[in-house]
C-alpha positions in Angstrom: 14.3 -23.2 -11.2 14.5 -19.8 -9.4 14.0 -21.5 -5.9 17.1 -24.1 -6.7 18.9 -21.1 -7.7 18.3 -19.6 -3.8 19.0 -23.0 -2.4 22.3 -22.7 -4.4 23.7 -19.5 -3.1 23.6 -21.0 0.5 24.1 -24.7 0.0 28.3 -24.7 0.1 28.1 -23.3 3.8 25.2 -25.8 5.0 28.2 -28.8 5.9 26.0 -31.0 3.1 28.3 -33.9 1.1 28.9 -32.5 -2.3 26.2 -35.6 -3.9 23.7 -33.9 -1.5 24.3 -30.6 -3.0 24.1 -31.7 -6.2 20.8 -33.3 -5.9 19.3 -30.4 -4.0 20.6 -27.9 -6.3 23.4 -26.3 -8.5 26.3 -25.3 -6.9 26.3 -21.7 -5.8 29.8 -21.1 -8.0 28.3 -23.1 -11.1 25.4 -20.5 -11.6 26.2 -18.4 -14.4 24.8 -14.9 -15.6 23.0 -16.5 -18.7 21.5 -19.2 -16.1 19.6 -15.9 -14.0 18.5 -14.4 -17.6 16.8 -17.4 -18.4 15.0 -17.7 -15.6 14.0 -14.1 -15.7 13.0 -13.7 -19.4 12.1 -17.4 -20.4 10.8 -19.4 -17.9 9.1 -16.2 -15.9 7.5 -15.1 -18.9 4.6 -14.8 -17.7 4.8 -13.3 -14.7 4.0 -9.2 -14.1 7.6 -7.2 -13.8 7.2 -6.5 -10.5 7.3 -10.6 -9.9 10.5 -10.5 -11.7 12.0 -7.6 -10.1 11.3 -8.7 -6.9 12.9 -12.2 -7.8 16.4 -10.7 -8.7 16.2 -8.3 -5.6 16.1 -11.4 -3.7 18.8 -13.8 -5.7 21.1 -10.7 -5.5 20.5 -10.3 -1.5 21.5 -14.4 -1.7 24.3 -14.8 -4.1 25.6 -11.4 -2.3 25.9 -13.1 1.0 27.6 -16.3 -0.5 30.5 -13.7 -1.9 30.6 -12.5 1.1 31.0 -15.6 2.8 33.4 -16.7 -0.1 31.3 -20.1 -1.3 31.1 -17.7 -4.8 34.0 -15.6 -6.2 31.5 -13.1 -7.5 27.5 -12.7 -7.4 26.5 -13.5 -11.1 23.1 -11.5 -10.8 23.4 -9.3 -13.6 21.6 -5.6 -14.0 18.3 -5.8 -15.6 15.5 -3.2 -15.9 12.0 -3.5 -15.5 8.9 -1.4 -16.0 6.8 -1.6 -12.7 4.2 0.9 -12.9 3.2 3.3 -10.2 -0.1 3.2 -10.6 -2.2 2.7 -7.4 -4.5 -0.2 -7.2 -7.8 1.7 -6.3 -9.1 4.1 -4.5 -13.3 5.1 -3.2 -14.3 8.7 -3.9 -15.8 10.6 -0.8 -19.5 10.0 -2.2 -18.3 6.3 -2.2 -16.3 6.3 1.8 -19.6 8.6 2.8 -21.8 5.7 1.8 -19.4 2.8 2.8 -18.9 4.0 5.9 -23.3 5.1 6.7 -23.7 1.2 5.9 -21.0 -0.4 8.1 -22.5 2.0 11.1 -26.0 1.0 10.3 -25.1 -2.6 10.1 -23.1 -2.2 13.0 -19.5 -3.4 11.4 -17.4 -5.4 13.6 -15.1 -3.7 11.6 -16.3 -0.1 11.4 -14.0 1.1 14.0 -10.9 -0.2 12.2 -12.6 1.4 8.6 -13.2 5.0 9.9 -9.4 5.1 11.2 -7.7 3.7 8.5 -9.8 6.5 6.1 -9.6 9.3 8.9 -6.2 8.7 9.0 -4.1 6.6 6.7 -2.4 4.4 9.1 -1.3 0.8 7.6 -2.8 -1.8 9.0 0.1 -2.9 11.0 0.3 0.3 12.8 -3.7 0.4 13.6 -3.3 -3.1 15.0 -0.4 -2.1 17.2 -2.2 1.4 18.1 -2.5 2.0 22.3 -4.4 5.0 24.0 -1.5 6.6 25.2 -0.7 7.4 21.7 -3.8 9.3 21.5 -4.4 12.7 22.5 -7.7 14.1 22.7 -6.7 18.0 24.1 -4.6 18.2 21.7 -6.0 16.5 18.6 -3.2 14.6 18.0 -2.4 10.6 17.2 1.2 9.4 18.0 2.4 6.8 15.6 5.6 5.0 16.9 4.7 1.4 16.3 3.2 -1.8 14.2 2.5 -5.0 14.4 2.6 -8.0 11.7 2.2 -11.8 12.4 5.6 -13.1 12.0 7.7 -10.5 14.1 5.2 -9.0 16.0 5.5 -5.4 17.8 8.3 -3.7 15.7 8.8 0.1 14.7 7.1 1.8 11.3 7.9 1.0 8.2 10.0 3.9 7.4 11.3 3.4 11.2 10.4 7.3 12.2 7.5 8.1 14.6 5.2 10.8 13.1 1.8 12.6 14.2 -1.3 12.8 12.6 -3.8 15.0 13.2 -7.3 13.5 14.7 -10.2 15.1 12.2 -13.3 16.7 13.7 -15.4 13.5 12.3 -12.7 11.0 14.0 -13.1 12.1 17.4 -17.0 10.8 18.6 -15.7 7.6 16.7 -12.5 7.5 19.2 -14.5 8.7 22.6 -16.9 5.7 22.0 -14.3 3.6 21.1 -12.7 4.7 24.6 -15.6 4.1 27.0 -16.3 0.8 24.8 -12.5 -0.5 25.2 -12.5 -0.6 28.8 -9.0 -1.7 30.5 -7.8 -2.2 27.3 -4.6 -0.6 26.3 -5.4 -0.9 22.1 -7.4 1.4 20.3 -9.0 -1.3 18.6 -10.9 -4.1 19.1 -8.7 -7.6 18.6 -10.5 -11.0 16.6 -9.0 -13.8 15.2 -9.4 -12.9 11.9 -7.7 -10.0 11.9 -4.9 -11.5 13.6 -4.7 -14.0 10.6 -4.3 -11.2 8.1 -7.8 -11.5 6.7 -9.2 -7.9 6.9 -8.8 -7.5 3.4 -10.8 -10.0 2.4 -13.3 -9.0 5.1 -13.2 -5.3 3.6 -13.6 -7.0 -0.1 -16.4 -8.6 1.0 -18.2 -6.2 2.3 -17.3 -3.8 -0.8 -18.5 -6.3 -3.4 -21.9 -6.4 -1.1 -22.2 -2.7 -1.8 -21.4 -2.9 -5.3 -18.6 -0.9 -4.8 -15.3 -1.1 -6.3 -13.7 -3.8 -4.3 -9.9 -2.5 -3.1 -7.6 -4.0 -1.2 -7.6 -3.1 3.0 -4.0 -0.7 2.1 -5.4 1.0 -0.7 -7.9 3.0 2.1 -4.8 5.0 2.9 -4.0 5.2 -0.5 -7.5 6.7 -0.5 -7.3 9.2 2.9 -4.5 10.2 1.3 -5.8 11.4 -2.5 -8.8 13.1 -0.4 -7.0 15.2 1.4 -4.6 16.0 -1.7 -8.0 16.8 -3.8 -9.4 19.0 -1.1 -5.8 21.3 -1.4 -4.0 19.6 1.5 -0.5 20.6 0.8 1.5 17.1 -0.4 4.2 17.7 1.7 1.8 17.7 5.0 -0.1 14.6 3.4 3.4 12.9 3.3 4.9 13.5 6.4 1.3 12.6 8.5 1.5 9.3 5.8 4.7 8.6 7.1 6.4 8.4 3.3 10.0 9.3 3.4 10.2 10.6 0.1 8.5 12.9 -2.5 9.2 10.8 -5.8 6.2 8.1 -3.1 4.2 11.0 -2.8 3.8 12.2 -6.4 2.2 8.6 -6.9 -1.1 10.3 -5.2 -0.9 13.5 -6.0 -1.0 12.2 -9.7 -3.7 10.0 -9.1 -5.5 13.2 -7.3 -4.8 15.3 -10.1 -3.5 18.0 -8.0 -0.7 18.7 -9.8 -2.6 20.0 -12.7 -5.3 21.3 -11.6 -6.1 24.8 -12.9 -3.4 24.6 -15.7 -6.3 24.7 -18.9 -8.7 27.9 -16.9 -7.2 30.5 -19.4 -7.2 27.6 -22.2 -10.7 29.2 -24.3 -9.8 28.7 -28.1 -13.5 29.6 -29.4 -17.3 30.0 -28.0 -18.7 26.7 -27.6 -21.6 28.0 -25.9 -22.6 30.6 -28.6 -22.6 27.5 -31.5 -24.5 25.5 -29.2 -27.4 27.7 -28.6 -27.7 28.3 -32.4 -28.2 25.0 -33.1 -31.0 25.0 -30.6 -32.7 27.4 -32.6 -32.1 25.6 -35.4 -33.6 22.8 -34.5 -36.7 24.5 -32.4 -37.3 25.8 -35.7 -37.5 22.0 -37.6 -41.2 21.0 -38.6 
């Protein structure tokens, strides 16, 4: 039903005969408030929250641009709340990225390259894909991101649409010098494949996680990772955030909760009795057994 009511909201302007319209789906002004909360609450029932918020974001966006276009006298997408968690979806410890990353060297990784910059660094995909040499600066240890790169619009501007720097680590740069002599002519940091151009790194990165017998996260959640590292090793959030490109703190405190930074040191001067002292006496005690 949800995809008839989106075909609804733009039907009237498409020049189709009203029986057309009819047969393809309701009309836009015959949608009703109680229509949207059924679909929402009964026949997505079992779908996670975030499904369902995601589905009214996008009937609003559609019924709001057939009011504006005047097929509907008003958008009948009503105000509903949803808990969507923040929690992130998984992150590798350092014992964990130390090991991963040993292996996919050893085995030599096709995608090593792409695995030590994405941790090293916390670009998204997108933007490692659409990374070019002139964006890197070696003197200065210093990586220019301005850009990224998706399959259906190609070579557009960040996410949050604001170029940022992040610093090149010590461990980054004999990974980016061999990259450099091993790229050639070519203007990209990285080396291209198909796959990768199909989207399927994450499933590449999964596969190689699961041979490891290590929790098997998704190809994003290794910035969600660079990220919690840095916070755990007393990187100042607010540096973590603007080198992450997030534009906002409330997208920050995601990680720093997941780090535990935030309350780190808050039970030191919590000592409400001697746990040790009890402890060794009942060593005694039972030294002392037959």
């Amino acid at each position: 039903m949800w995809h008839l009511l989106l075909v609804a909201a733009v039907a009237a302007g498409r020049g189709l005969s009203a029986e057309k319209k009819n047969a393809e789906a309701k009309k836009p002004d015959s949608i009703t408030t109680p229509d949207i909360r059924e679909l929402v609450t009964v026949q997505m029932e079992g779908y996670s929250d975030s499904h369902k918020k995601n589905t009214l974001k996008h009937l609003r966006a559609a019924l709001g641009f057939a009011c504006e276009q005047r097929w509907v006298s008003s958008s009948p997408v009503p105000k509903m709340k949803f808990r969507v968690g923040d929690k992130l979806k998984g992150t590798l410890t350092e014992p964990q990225v130390r090991r991963f990353l040993e292996e996919a060297k050893h085995l030599e990784s096709f995608w090593y390259p792409h695995w030590v910059l994405a941790l090293y660094t916390g670009l998204r995909n997108g933007e490692l894909f659409a990374l070019r040499w002139d964006r890197v600066n070696f003197t200065e240890r210093l990586i220019k991101v301005d850009s990224a790169w998706n399959n259906k619009d190609g070579f557009k501007s960040t996410k949050s649409g604001y170029d940022r720097m992040v610093e090149i680590a010590p461990g980054l740069l004999p990974v980016l010098k061999e990259l450099r002599l091993r790229t050639g002519v070519s203007e990209f940091v990285l080396p291209r494949r198909s796959d990768w151009e199909k989207g399927e790194q994450a499933r590449e990165l999964r596969k190689f996680l699961v041979g490891m017998a290590l929790p098997p996260i998704r190809f994003h959640d290794l910035r969600a990772t660079w990220a919690t590292l840095l916070l755990t090793k007393g990187v100042e959030p607010i540096r973590v955030m603007k080198m992450g490109g997030w534009c906002d703190m409330k997208t920050m405190m995601i990680y720093v909760r997941k780090a535990g930074v935030d309350i780190r040191g808050s039970t030191d001067s919590l000592t409400l009795h001697d746990a040790e002292r009890r402890m060794a006496d009942v060593l005694r005690f039972e030294r002392n057994c037959p």
